[in-house]
N, C-alpha and C positions, 0 to 999 in steps of 0.2 A: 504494500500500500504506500501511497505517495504521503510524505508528511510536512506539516508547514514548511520548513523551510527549502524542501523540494519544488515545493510549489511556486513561492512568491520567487527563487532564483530562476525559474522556466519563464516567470511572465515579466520579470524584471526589465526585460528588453521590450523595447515600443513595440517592433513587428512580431514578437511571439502574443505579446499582452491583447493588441489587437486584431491579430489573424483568431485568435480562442477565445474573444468576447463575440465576434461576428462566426463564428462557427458556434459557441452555445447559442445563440440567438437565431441564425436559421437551420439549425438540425447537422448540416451536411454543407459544405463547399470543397469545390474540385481548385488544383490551384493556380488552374487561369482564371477563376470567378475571385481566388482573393488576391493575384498579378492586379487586379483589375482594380480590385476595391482597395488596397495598400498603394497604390501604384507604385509600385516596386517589382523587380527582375524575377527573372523565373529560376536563376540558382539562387537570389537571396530567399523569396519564400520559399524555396523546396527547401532549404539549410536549416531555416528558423522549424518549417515543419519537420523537419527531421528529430530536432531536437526536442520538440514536444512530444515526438512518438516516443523517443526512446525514453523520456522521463514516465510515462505511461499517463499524459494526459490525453494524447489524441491514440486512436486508431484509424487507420487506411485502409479503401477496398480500389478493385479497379474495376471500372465499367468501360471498356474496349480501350480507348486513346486515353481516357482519365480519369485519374486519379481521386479521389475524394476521401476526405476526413472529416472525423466526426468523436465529439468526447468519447472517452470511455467511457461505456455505461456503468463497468466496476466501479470508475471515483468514488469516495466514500461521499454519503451526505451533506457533510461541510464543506468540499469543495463544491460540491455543485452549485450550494447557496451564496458561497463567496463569488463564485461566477454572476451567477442571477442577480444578487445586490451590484455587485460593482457595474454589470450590464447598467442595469436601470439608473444606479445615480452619475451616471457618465453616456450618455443619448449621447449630447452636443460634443462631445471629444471624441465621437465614432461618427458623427453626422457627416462628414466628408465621404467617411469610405463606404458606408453602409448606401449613402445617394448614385455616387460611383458603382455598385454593386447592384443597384437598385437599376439604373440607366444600361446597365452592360451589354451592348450587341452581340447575339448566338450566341447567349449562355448556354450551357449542354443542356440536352434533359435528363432525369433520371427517371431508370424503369423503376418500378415498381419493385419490393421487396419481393421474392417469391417466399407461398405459402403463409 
């Protein structure tokens, strides 16, 4: 299990902090949908998301050309409510990227979970 200080040193960085507020807040993003909404490179977010896999707060799946992450549903309780609060009382310090994300041309679609 990850434990506070695993945590806050993973978000400690702008683009890990804000790539994993905008992934708890819409379920899943692939990571040209967060190239797009960071506006930032695609080795800088694949690097940042790297290192939130390997701390166990994100997981990856691939669906044909991309990639997509999404929290761990293991996180213990507490992380997920540090997420949720810090989401909500910080909108306007996300409001750039999440409008950005909002406007993005061919976002991929995602199938369906099966079963």
């Amino acid at each position: 299990m990850i434990t506070p200080p695993e945590l806050f040193k993973s978000l400690a960085d702008e683009t890990r902090a804000r790539a994993t507020l905008l992934i708890a807040d819409q379920g899943e993003l692939c990571v040209c949908e967060l190239m797009c909404a960071l506006d930032d490179s695609q080795p800088k977010v694949s690097r940042h998301l790297a290192q939130l896999r390997s701390s166990g707060l994100l997981l990856d799946r691939r669906q044909g050309q991309w990639v997509y992450y999404r929290l761990n549903p293991d996180l213990p309780d507490w992380v997920q409510q540090v997420l949720q609060v810090t989401f909500k009382a910080n909108a306007g310090w996300l409001r750039d990227n999440a409008t950005r994300l909002h406007n993005m041309d061919g976002r991929p679609v995602r199938e369906a979970a099966c079963c």
